[in-house]
N, C-alpha and C positions, 0 to 999 in steps of 0.2 A: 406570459406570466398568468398564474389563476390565482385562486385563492380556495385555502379549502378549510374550512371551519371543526374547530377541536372535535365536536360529535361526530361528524361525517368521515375524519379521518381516521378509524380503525373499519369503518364500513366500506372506505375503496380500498383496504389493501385487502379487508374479505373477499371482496367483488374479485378481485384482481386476480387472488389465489386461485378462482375458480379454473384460470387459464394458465399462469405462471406457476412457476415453483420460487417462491418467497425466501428468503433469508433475512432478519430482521436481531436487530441488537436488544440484546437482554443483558438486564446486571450481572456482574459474578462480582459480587464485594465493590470495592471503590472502581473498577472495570468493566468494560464491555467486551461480549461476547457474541459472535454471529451465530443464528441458532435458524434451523429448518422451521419452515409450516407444516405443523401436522394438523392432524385431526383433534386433537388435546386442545390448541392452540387459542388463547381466551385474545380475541382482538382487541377488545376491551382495554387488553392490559399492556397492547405495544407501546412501547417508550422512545424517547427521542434521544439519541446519543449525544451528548455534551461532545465529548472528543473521540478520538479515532477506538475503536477496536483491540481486543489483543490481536486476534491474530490479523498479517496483514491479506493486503484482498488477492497477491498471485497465489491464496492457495486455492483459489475459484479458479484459476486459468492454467497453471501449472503446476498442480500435485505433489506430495511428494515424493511418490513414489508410482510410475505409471508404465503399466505395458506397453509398450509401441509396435511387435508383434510377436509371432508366435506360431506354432506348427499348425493352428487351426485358420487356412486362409481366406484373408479379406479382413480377420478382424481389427475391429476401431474401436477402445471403448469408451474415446472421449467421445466420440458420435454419437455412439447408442446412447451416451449418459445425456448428450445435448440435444433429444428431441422434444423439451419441452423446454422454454425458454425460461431461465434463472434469474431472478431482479434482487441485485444485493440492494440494499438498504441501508442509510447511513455511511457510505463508505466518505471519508475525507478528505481533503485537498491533498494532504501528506500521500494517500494512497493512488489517488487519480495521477497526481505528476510520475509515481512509481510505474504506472501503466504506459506513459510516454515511452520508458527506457524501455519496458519488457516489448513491446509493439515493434521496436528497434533490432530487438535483440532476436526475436522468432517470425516477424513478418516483414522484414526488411531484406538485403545482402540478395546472394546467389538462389536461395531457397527458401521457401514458408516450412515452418512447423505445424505440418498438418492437425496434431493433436492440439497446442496453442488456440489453432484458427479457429475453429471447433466450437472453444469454450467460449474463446473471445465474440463469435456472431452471436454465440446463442446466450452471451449475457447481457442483463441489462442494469448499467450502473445508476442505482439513487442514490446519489451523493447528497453530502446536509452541509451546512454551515457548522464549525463548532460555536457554541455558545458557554463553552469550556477550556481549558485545559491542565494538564498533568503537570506536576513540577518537574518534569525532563522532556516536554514539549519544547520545541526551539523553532518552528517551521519559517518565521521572518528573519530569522538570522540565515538561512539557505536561501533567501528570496523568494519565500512562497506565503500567503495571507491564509488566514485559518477560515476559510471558504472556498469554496471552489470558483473559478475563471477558466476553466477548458478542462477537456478530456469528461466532463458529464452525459450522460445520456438525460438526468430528469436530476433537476437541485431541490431540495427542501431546505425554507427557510425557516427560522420558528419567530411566529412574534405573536401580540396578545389577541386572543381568540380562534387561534390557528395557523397554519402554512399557509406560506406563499409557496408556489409549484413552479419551476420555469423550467421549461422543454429548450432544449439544444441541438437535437438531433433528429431526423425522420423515428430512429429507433425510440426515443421518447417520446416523440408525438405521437408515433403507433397506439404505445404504452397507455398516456393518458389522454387517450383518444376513447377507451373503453370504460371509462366511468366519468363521463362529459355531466351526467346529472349531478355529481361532488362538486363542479368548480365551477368559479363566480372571479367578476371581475374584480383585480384589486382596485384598491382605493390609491391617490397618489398619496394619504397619509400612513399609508399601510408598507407600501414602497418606499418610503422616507425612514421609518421603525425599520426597517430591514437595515439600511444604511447605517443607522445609529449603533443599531445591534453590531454590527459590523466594526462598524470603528473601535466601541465601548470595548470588544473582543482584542482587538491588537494595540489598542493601549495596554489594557491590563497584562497581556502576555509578555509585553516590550518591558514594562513594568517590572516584572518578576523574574527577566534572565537580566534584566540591569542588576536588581538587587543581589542575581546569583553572582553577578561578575560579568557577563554574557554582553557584550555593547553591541547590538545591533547594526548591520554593515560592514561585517569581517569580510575583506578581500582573500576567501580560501583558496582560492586558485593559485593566488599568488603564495601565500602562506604553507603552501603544501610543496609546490615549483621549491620555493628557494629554501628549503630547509632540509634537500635531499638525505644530506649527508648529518644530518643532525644526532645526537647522543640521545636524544628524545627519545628514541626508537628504541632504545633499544633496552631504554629505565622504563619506561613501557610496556615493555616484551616479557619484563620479570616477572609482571602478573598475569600475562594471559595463560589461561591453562588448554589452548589447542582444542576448546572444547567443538567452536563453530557458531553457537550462540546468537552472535551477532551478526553473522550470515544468514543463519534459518531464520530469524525474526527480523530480516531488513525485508522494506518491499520489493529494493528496488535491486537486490541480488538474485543472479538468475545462475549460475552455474549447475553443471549436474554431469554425471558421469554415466554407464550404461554398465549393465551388468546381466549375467544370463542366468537363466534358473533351470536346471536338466531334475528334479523333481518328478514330477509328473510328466508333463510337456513340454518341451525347450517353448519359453519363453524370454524376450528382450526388453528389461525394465529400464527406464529411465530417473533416475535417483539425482533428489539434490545434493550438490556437493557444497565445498566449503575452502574458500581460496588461503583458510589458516590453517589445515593439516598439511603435513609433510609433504605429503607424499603429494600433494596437490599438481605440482610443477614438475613433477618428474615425468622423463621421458623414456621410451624405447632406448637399452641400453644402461639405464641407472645415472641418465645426466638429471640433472636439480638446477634448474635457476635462481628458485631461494630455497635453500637448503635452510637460512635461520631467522627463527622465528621474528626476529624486527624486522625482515626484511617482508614478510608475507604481513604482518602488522603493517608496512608503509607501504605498502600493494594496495592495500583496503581502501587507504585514504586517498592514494592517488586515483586511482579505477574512480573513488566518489566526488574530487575535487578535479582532476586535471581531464582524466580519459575521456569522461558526458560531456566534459563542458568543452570540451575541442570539437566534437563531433554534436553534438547535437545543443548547445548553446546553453544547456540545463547542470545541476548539480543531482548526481545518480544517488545524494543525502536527501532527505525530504524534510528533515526535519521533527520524525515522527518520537524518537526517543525512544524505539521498542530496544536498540541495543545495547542503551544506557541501562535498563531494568535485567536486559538478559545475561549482561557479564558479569563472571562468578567473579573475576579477578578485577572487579570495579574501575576496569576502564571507561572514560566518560569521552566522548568521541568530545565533544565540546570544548572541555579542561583541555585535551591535546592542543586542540586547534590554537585555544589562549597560549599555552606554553610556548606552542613552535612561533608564535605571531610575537612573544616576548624576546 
């Protein structure tokens, strides 16, 4: 644990830049937005994210749309892009637990995703506390605290006069190993303010899904399991419009399909895909598993309430609420879950 005082902190993440490539949250209206270091860049004027980000943090480790090869051989251009080590900043609980599942999904089983592994060494997570959030934040109703507790390389606290810094990993001790003149020892009243912040944070969000309706400690596992065959699905289903939406802005969806480009150079892209199009579950030959759309709707929910939490003890929801803002056809993952638990 360090402590690093409000003036000195736009001066280590200058220092810092000198070696990494930075990523840091900037306003876009009532939102956050991950935005590069350039040369423009006023340090001065970095800001502390309240809550998560728009976009979430796999589009740092798995792209949207990425070569994986091509007629020119040897080439990698998650390699060549990862020789300079990338430190996001601010990313949040919501995101970091999203990283468990992706770590599962391309560095686990029979093979690694070489392009995954790539991003994944050469990045380095600054995760924050929120000392905010959104009114479609829900991350304690999934069983997660709007702070981080694992999957950090380097946490920021914020309390009066500055951050608190706490290292997790060798890869963050690396990190802020290189600007040792910024930190100082905390104080245990400084450590205690952290705690307060903390708690004051999950009252108030416990607070505000109570008053939405939202009772903190939904059994979804269960709630999902026994309502298979529910009518839910499918008064649901009327309004989605197959856009994906809520695929492309989860963190914790990782699907994608492969496609070739004869253009210039035969090249092999890998693109993300989306478990709510049609065509999704079709096979060699024109079989379809879910052929209708409630059914690819109850896919979603299962994959995020039953499929993680068999296999790896976690819910693949985070809690983040990016797919509550992204549906055209105002589906609110939350309100289902209420309905089906009715």
């Amino acid at each position: 644990m360090h402590f690093v005082t409000q003036p000195d902190y736009p001066q280590l993440w200058e220092r810092l830049s000198e070696e990494c490539r930075l990523l840091h949250p900037v306003c876009s209206g009532d939102d956050y937005s991950m935005s590069p270091v350039d040369k423009k860049t006023d340090f001065e004027s970095l800001i502390f994210n309240a809550y998560r980000a728009i976009e979430p943090a796999k589009m740092f480790l798995f792209p949207v749309k990425e070569v994986v090869c091509g007629e020119e051989e040897g080439e990698q251009p998650a390699s060549k892009e990862n020789q300079k080590k990338t430190v996001i900043i601010g990313v949040k609980a919501c995101d970091l637990r999203s990283i468990k599942v992706l770590d599962h999904v391309f560095l686990s089983g029979v093979c690694e995703d070489p392009f995954y592994k790539a991003f994944r060494e050469a990045t380095v997570f600054v995760s924050s506390d929120c000392s905010g959030y959104k009114d479609v934040c829900f991350c304690t109703w999934v069983g997660l605290n709007p702070f981080p507790e694992e999957g950090f390389d380097v946490n920021i606290s914020p309390i009066s006069g500055g951050y608190l810094f706490e290292t997790a990993t060798d890869k963050g001790q690396e990190l802020i190993g290189k600007v040792k003149k910024f930190l100082a020892e905390p104080t245990q009243a400084q450590l205690d303010q952290r705690e307060a912040n903390r708690k004051k944070t999950i009252e108030g969000l416990n607070k505000q899904m109570r008053e939405q309706g939202f009772t903190p400690g939904l059994d979804h596992e269960r709630v999902i399991r026994d309502n298979f065959d529910s009518e839910i699905w499918e008064r649901e289903a009327e309004r989605c419009v197959e856009c994906g939406a809520c695929n492309f802005t989860c963190p914790s969806c990782h699907c994608f399909f492969f496609s070739d480009d004869k253009q210039k150079v035969w090249t092999r892209e890998k693109n993300w895909d989306s478990c709510q199009y049609k065509r999704y579950a079709r096979v060699a030959g024109g079989g379809n598993a879910r052929q209708m759309l409630a059914e690819r709707l109850r896919h979603r929910y299962i994959c995020k309430f039953n499929f993680y939490k068999d296999i790896l003890d976690v819910y693949a929801c985070t809690g983040c609420g990016r797919c509550v803002e992204a549906c055209i056809g105002g589906i609110d993952i939350r309100k289902v879950a209420n309905e089906l638990n009715k």
